[in-house]
N, C-alpha and C positions, 0 to 999 in steps of 0.2 A: 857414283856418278856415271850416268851413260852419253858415251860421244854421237853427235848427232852425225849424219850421214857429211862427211868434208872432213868434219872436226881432226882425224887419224891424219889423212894428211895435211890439215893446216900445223898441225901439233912435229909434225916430223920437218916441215916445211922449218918452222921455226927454231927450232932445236936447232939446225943445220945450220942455217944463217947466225942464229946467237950463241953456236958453239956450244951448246945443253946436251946433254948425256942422257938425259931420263927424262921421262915425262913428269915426273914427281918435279927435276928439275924446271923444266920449264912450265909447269904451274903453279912453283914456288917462285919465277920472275916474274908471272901473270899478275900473281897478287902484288907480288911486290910494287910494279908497274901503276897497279890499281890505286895501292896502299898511296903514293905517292901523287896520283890525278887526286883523290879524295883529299888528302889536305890542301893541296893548292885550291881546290873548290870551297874548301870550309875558311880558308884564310880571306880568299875572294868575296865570300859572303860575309864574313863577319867586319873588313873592311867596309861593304857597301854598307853594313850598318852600321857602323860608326860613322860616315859621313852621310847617312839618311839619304841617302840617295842623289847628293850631288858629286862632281866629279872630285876624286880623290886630288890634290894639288901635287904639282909634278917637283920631281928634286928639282935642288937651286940649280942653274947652268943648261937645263932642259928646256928645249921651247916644243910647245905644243904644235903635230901636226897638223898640215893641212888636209883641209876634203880629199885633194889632186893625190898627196902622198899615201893618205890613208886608203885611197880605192886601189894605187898601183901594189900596195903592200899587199891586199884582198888578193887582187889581178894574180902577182907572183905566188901566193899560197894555191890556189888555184889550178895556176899551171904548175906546181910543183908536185900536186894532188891529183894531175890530169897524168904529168908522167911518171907515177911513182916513186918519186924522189919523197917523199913525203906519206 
């Protein structure tokens, strides 16, 4: 595998922050990380097909949000995205 021009220090960057020893380390939590967005992605898919594309029904006790909370919940990802926290 050849690191692209960044890659050496994103790779050191991260080790640091996640406490990783080796690089072998931290692109064995790369996958792992991976390993673990790809099932959520295949669960999410295979739910929307199971409900053909209407919206999945929420647990008992749950009330569905509103437009207003749903944009400020966008808003907060957002800014959390703007300053790094995320």
């Amino acid at each position: 595998m050849r690191l692209q021009p960044g890659d050496e220090e994103t790779l050191q960057r991260v080790a640091a922050v996640l406490g990783l020893e080796t690089t072998a380390d931290v692109l064995r939590e790369g996958l792992r990380r991976l390993a673990v967005e790809a099932d959520e992605i295949q669960a999410a898919e295979s739910i929307r097909a199971y409900y053909r594309g209407r919206p999945a029904p929420l647990p008992e006790g749950v009330e569905e949000l509103t437009p207003e909370e749903l944009a400020e919940a966008d808003a907060e990802i957002e800014r959390g995205i703007a300053e790094g926290r995320w």
